[in-house]
Every structure is written in structure tokens, then in C-alpha cells.
N, CA, C and O of each residue as an XYZ file, in Angstrom:
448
protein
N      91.539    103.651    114.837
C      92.574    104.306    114.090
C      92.009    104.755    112.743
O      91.179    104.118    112.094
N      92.624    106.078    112.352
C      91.829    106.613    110.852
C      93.210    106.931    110.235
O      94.155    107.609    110.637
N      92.952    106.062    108.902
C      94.048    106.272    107.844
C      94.305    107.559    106.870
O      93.592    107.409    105.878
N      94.696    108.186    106.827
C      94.609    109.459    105.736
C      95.927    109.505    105.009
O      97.107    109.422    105.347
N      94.992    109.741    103.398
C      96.040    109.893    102.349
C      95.699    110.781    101.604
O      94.508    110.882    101.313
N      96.648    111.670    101.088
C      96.941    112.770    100.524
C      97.451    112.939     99.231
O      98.396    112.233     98.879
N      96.906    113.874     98.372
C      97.898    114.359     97.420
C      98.171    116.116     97.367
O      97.346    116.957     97.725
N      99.336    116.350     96.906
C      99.371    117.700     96.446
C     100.493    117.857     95.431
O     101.417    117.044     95.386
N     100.411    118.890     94.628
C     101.798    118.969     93.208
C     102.342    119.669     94.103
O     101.942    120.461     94.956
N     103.749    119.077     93.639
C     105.143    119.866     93.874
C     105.558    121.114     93.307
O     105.089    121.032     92.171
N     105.942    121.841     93.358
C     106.422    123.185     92.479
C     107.908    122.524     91.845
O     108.782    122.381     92.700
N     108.284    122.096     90.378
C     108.962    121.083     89.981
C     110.499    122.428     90.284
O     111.544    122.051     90.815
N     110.333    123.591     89.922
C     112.095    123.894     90.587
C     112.480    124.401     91.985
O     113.475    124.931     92.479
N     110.985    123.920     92.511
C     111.815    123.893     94.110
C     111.716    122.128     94.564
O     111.599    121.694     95.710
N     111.778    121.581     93.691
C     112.031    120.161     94.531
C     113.340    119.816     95.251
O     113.161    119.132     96.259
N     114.638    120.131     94.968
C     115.388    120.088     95.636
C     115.803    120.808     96.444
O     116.939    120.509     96.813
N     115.230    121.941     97.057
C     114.458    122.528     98.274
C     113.618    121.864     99.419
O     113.848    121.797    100.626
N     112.422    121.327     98.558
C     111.379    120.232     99.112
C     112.228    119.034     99.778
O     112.170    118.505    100.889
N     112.904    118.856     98.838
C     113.400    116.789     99.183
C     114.940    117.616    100.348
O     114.705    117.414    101.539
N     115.611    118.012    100.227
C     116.267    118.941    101.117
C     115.666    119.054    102.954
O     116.213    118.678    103.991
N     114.042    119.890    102.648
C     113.376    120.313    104.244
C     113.329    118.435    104.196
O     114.541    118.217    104.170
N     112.882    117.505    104.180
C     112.472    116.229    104.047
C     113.670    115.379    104.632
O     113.521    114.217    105.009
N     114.801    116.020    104.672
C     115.534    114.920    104.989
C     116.162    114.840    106.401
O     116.897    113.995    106.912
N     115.367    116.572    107.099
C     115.988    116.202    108.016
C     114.572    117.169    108.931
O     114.826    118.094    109.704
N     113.381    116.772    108.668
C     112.431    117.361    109.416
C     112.595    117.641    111.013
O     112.711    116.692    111.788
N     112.600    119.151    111.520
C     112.407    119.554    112.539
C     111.852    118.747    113.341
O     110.750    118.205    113.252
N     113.125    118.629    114.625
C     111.664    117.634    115.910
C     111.037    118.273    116.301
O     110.161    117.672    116.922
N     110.881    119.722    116.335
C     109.621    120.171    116.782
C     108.482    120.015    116.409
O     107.535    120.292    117.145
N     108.287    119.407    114.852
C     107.211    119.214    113.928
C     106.890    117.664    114.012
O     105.899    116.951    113.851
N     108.191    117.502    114.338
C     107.923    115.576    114.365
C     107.057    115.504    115.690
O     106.043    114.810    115.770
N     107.474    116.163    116.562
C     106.800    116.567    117.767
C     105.405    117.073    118.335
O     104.761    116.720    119.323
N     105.129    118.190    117.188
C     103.859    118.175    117.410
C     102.949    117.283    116.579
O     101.802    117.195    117.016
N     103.253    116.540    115.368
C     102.443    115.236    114.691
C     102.189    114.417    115.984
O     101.039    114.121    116.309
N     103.336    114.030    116.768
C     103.032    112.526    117.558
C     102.031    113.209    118.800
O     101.112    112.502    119.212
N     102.245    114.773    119.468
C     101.194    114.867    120.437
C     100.052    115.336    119.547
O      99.189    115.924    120.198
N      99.857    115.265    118.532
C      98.543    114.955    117.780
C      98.050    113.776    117.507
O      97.061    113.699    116.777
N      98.643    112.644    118.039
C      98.506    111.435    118.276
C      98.301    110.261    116.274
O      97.871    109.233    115.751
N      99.077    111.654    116.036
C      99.624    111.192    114.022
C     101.063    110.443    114.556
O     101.921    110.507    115.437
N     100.535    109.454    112.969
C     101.608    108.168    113.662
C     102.047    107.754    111.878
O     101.530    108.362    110.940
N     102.876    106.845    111.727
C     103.296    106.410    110.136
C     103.101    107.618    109.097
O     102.529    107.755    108.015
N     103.771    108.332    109.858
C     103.554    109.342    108.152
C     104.792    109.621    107.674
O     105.849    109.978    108.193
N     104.314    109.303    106.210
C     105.398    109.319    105.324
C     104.428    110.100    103.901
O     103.225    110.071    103.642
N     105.343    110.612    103.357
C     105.388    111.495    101.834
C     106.351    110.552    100.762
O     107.481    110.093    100.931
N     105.556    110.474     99.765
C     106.034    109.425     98.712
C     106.097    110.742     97.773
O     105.499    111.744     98.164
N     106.865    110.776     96.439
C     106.814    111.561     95.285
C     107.064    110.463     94.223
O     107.610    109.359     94.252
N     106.232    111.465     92.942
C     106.067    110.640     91.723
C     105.946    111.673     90.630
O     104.813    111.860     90.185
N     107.302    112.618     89.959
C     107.205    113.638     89.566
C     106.991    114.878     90.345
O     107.829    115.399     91.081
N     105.824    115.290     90.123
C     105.339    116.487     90.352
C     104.530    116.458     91.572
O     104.383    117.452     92.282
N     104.032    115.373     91.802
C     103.131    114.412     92.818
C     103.157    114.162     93.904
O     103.224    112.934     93.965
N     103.141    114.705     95.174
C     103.095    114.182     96.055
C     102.269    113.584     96.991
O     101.153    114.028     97.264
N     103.001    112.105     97.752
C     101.600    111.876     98.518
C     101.872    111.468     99.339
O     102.952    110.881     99.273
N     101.268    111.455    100.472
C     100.857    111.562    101.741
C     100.304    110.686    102.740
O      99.122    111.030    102.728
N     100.412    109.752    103.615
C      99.854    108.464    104.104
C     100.196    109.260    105.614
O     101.141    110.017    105.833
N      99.215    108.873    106.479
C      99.487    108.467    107.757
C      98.208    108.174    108.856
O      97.136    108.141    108.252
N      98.085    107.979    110.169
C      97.335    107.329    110.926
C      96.722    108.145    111.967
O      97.380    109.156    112.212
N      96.173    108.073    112.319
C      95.623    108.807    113.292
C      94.599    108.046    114.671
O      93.523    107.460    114.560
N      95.437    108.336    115.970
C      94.873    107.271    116.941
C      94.444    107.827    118.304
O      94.655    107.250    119.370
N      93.627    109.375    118.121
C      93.116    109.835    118.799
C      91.635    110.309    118.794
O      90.965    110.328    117.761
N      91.206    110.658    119.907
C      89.527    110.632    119.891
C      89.070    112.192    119.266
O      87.850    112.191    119.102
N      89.547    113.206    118.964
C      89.259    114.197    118.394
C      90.002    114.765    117.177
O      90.985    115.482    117.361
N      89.671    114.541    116.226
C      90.680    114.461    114.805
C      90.630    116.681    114.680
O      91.596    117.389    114.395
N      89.190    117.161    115.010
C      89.509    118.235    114.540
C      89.937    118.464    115.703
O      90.956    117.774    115.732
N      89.870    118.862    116.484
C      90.948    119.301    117.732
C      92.292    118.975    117.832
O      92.946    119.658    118.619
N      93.083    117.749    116.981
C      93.870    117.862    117.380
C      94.364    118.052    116.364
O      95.577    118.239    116.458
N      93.848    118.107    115.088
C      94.607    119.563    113.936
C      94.819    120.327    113.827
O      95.628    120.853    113.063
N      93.797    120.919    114.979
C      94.260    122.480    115.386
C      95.370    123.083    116.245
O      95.914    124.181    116.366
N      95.501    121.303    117.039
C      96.636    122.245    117.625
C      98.275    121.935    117.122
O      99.293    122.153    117.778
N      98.148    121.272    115.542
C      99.327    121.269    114.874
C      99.096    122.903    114.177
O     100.029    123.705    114.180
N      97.824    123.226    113.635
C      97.784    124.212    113.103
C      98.038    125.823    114.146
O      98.011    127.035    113.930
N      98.183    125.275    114.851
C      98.335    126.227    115.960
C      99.688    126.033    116.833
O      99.873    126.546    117.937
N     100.435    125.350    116.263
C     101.721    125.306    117.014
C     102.860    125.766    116.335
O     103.380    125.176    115.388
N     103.237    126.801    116.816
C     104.405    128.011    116.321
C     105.993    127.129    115.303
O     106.726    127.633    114.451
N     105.995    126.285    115.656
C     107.155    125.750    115.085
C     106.528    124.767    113.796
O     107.107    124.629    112.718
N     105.701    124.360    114.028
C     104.351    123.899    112.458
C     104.413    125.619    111.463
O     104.949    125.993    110.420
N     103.762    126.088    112.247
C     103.572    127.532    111.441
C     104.902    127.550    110.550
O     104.795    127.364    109.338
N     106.677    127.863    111.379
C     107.437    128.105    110.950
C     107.749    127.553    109.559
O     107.887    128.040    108.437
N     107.803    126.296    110.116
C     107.999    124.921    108.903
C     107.662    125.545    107.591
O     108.415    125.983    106.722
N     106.066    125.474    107.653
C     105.042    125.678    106.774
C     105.513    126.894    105.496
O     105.184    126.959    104.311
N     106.657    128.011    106.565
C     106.714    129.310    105.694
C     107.939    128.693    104.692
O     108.475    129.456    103.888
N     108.326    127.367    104.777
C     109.671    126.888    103.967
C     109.327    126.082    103.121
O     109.969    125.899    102.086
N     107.900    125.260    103.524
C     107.257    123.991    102.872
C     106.156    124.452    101.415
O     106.244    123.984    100.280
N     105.102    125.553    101.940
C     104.459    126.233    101.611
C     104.923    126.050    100.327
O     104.693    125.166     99.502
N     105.938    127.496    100.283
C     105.824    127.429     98.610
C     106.540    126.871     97.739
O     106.887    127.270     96.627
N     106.842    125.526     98.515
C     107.060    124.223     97.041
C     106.257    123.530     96.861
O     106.393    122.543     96.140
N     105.159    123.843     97.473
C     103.280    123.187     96.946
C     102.915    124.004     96.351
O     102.981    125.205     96.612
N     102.254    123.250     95.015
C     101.355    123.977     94.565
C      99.637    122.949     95.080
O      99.610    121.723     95.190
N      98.766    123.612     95.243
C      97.154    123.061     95.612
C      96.684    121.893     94.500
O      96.643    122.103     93.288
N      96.490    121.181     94.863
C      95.905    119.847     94.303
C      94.617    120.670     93.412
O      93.852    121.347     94.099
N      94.366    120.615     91.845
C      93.311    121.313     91.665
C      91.747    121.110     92.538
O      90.847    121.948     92.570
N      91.747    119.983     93.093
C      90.233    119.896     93.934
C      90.131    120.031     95.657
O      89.310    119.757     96.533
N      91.744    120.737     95.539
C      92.020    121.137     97.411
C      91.054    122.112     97.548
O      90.741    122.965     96.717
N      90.470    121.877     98.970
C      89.519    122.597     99.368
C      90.357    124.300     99.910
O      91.464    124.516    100.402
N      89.551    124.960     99.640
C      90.086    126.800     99.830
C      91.331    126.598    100.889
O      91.121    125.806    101.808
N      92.369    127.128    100.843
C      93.164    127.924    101.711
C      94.498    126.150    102.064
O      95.506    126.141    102.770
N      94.073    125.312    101.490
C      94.804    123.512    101.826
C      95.084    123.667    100.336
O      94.409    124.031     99.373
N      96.476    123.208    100.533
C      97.188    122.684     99.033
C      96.868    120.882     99.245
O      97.120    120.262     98.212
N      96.443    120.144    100.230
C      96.748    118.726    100.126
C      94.807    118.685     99.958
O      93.864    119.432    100.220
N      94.945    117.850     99.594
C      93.835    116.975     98.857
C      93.366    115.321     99.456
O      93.912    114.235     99.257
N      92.246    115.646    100.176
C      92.320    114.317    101.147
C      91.508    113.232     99.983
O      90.655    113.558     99.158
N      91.988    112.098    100.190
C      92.252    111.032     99.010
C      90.884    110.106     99.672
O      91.021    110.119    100.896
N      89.810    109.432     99.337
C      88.579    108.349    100.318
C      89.595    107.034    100.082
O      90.441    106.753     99.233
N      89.044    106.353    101.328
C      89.767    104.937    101.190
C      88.694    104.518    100.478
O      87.566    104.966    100.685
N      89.053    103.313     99.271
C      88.231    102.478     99.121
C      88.320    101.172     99.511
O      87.334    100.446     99.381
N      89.728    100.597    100.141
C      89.897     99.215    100.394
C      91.059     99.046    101.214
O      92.114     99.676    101.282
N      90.599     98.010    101.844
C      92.053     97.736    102.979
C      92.158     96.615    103.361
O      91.187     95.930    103.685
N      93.589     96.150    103.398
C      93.544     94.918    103.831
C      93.902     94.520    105.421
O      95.067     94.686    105.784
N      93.134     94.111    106.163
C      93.008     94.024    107.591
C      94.853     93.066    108.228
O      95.608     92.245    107.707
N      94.833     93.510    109.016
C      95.966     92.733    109.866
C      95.177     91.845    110.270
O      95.946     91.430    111.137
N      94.396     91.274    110.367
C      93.484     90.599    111.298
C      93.901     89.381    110.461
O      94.108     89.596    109.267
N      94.122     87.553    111.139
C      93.792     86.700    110.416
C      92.559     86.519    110.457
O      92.352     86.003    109.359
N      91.566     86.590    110.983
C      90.452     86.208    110.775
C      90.241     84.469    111.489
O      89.485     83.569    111.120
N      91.198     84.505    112.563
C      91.278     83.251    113.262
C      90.228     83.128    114.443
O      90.186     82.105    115.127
């Protein structure tokens, strides 16, 4: 399983726009996350801030981004989500989210 966390700024007068699409996310989108085999994701805000947690428990991470990035009802979403992001200043070209390195984790494991 691979953990990924995110940041990106909010556009502060479309947040209640933002927190609005958020409360009642499309199952088609919820839909294509889980057959991307994305699991626990949740979006936290902190101001302007947003961030981003979730899991990932499949054997091809870029393949199966592509086919969120490639699935017509993702696309749709995106044209509503889009522009209440603004790009994390160190998002890589054309991505407003900003992938975050783990540095530490604490295992489920007891270690029994």
C-alpha cells in the first residue's frame, strides 16, 4: 500500500463553492478513485490550505491515474473543482496539488 499526501491553495472566494462540490461528491468520481484501487481519501482545509491524504493498493500507480485522468465524469468534476485551486507554488507544470514525501509512520503492526 502507498500513502499520498497533498497540498494545494484554495482560491479564498470560491471556498464556499469548494466546501459546497465536497459535500456531496459525485459517485461517479467516488467511483472511478475506488476502480483506481484509491482508498481513505479525505481533504482537510486550514485557511487557504488544502490537504490531501489517501492510499493506494494497486500494482500500477501510473496506469491507474490515467485512467482517473481519463475518465469523462473525473474530467467533468475537475471543470467545477479546477478553478477553486490555485497551484501549490512548487506543483509540478499543468498539477495544482503538490505531492508532500513521507517522512514517518507509525506501523499498525504490534511488533508481536
Amino acid at each position: 500500500m502507498k500513502r499520498i499526501a497533498q497540498i494545494a491553495r484554495l482560491v479564498p472566494e470560491r471556498r464556499e463553492e469548494y466546501l459546497t462540490l465536497h459535500r456531496e461528491v459525485w459517485p461517479g468520481v467516488e467511483a472511478a478513485l475506488r476502480a483506481a484501487h484509491i482508498s481513505n481519501y479525505s481533504i482537510f482545509i486550514q485557511d487557504d490550505m488544502l490537504f490531501a491524504y489517501y492510499e493506494y493498493h494497486g500494482d500500477d500507480f501510473d496506469a491507474d491515474l490515467a485512467t482517473i485522468k481519463a475518465d469523462p465524469e473525473s474530467q467533468r468534476w475537475w471543470t467545477f473543482t479546477d478553478p477553486c485551486q490555485e497551484p501549490w507554488p512548487q506543483s509540478p507544470t499543468g498539477s495544482r496539488w503538490l505531492d508532500l514525501p513521507e517522512i514517518w509512520h507509525l506501523s499498525d503492526e504490534s511488533g508481536a
